[in-house]
TORKOL-4160 file (C-alpha; in steps of 0.2 Angstrom, whole numbers, padded with zeros to 4 digits, m for minus):
151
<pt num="1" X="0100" Y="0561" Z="0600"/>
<pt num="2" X="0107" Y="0576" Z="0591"/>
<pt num="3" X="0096" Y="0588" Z="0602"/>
<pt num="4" X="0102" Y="0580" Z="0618"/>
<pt num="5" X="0120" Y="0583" Z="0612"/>
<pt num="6" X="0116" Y="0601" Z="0606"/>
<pt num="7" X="0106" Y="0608" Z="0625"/>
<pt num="8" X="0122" Y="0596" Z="0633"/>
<pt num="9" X="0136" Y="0607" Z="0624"/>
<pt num="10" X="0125" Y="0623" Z="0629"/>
<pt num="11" X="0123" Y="0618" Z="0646"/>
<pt num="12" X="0143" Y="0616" Z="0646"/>
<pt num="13" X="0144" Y="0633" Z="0638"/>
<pt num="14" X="0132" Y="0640" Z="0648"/>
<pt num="15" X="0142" Y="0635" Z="0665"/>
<pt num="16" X="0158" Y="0640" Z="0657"/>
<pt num="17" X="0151" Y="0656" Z="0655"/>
<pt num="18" X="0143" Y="0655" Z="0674"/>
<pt num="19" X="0160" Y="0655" Z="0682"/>
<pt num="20" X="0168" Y="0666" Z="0669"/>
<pt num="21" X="0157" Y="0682" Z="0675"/>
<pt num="22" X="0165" Y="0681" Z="0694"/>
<pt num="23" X="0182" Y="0680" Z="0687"/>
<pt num="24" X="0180" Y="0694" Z="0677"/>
<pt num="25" X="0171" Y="0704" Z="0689"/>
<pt num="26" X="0184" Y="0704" Z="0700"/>
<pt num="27" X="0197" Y="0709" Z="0690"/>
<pt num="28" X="0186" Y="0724" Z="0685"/>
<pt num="29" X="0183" Y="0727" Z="0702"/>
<pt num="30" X="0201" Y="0727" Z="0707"/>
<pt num="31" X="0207" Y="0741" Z="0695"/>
<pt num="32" X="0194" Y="0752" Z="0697"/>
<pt num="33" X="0197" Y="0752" Z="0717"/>
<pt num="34" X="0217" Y="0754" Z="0713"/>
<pt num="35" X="0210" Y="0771" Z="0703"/>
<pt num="36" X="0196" Y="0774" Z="0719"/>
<pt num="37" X="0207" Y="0773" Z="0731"/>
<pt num="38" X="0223" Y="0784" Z="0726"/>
<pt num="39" X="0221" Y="0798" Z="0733"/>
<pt num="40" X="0232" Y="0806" Z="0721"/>
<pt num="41" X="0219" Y="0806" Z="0708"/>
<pt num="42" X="0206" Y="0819" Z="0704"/>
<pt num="43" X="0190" Y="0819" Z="0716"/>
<pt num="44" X="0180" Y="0818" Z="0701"/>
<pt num="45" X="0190" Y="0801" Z="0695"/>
<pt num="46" X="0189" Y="0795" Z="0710"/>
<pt num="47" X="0171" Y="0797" Z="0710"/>
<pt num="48" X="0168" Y="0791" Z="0694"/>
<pt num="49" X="0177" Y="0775" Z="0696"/>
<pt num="50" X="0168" Y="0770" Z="0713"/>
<pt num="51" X="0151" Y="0775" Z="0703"/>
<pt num="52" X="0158" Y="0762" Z="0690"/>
<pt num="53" X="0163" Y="0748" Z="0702"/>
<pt num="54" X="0145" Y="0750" Z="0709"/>
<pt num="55" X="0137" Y="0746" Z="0692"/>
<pt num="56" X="0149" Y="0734" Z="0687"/>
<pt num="57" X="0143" Y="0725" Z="0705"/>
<pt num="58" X="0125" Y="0728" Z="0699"/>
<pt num="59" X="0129" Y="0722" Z="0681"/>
<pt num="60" X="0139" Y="0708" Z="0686"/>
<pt num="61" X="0126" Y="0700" Z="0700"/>
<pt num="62" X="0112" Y="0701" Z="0688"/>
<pt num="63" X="0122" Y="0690" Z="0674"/>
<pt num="64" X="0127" Y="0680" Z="0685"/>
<pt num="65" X="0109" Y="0675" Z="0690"/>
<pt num="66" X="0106" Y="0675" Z="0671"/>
<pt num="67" X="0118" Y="0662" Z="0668"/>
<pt num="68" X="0111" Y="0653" Z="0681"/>
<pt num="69" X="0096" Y="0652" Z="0676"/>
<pt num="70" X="0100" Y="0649" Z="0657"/>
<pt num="71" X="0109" Y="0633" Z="0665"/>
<pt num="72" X="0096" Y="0626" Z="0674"/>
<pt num="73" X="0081" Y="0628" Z="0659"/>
<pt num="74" X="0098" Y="0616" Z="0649"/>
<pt num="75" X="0095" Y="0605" Z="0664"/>
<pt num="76" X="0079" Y="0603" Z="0664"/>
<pt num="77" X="0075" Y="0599" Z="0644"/>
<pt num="78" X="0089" Y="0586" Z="0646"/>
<pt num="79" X="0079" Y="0580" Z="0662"/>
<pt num="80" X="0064" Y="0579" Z="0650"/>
<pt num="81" X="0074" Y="0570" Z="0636"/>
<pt num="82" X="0084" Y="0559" Z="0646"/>
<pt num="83" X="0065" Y="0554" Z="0653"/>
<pt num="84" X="0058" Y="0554" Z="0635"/>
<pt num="85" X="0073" Y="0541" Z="0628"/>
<pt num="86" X="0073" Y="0527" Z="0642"/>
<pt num="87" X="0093" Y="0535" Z="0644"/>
<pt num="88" X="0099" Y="0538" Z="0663"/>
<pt num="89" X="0101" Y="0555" Z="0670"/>
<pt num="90" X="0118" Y="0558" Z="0667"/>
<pt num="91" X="0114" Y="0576" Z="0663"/>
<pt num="92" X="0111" Y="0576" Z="0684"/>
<pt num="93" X="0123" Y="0574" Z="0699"/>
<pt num="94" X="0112" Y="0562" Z="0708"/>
<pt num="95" X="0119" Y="0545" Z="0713"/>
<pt num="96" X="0106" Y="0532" Z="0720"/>
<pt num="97" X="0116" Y="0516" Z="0718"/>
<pt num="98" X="0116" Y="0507" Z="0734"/>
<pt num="99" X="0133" Y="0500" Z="0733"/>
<pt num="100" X="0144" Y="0517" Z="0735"/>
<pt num="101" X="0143" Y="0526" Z="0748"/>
<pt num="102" X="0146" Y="0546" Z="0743"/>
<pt num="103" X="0161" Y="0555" Z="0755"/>
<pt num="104" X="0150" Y="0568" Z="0766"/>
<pt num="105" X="0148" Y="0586" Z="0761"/>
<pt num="106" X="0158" Y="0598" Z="0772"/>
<pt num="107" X="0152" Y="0613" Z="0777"/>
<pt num="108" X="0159" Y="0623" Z="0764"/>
<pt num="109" X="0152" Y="0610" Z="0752"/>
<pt num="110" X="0134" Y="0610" Z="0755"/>
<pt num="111" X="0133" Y="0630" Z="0751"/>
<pt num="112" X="0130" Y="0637" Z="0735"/>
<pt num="113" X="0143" Y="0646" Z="0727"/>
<pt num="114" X="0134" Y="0659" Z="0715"/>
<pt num="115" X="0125" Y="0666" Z="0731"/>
<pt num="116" X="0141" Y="0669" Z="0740"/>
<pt num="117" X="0149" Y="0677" Z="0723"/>
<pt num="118" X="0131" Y="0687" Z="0724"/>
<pt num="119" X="0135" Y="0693" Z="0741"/>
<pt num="120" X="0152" Y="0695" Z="0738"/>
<pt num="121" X="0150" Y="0708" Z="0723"/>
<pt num="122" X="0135" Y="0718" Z="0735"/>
<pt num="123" X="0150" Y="0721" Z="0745"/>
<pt num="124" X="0160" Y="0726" Z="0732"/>
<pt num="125" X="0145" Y="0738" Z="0726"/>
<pt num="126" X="0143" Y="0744" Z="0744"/>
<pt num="127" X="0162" Y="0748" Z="0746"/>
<pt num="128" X="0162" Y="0757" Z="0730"/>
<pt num="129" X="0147" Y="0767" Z="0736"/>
<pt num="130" X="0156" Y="0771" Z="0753"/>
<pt num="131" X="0170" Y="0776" Z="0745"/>
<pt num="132" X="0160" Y="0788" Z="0733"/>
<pt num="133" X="0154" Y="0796" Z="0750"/>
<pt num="134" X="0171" Y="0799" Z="0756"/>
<pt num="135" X="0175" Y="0807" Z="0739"/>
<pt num="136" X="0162" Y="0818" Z="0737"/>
<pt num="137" X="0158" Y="0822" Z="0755"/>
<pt num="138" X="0170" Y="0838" Z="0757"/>
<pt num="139" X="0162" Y="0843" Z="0738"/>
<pt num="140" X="0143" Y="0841" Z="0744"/>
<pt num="141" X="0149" Y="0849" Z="0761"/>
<pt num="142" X="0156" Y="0864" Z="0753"/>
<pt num="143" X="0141" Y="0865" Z="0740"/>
<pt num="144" X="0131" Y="0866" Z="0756"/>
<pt num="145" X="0140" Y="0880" Z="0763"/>
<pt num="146" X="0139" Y="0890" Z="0750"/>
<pt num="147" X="0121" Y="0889" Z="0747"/>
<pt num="148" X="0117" Y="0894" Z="0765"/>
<pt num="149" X="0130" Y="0908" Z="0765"/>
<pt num="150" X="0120" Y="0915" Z="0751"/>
<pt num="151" X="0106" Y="0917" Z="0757"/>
């Protein structure tokens, strides 16, 4: 029984964690495009922050899933023990008694949330990467320039 409490508590952790990566992303994401987007700032800040907010996407998706995945291993060794111990599957959100009928999932509902934070930070990442074009394009173009009116 003390193993089930112990992966129980780490699956709660663990989907603690899940949610907290978003929420923590975003504010990241928020001040760096404050820094991106002033155009009072040095190009080279500019770009740096943009090249940051495009990591932080890629960081941010790939613990996201991590999480994820950490919580459903949890779920399924309580699956496993819950079968082992005769105990019902309270470790699950399944219902199969009869006698209560479930309200209906909307819309909204039925999707799953980490793969619209997913896509949500690729935007970001793709944002940060549009806006490090729009920095550095008059750089590159210049650079350009000059190389051709050397030759």
């Amino acid at each position: 029984m003390f193993a089930f409490e112990m992966i129980m508590l780490r699956e709660l952790e663990q989907d603690s964690m899940t949610w907290q990566t978003p929420a923590i992303a975003l504010t990241a994401q928020s001040f760096l495009l404050t820094i991106a987007l002033n155009e009072g700032n040095a190009t080279w800040t500019r770009a740096l922050t943009a090249s940051l907010g495009v990591v932080i996407s890629v960081l941010s998706i790939q613990l996201l899933s991590k999480h994820i995945y950490l919580n459903a291993m949890d779920r399924a060794q309580l699956r496993l023990l819950e079968s082992d111990m005769g105990l019902p599957p309270i470790s699950q959100r399944t219902w199969t008694d009869p006698r209560i009928e479930l309200p209906k999932q909307g819309f909204w509902a039925r999707r799953s949330s980490a793969s619209w934070w997913r896509r949500g930070m690729a935007v970001f990442a793709l944002a940060n990467i549009v806006i490090l074009l729009v920095v550095t394009y008059p750089l590159i173009a210049d650079w350009i320039q000059g190389l051709r009116a050397a030759r």
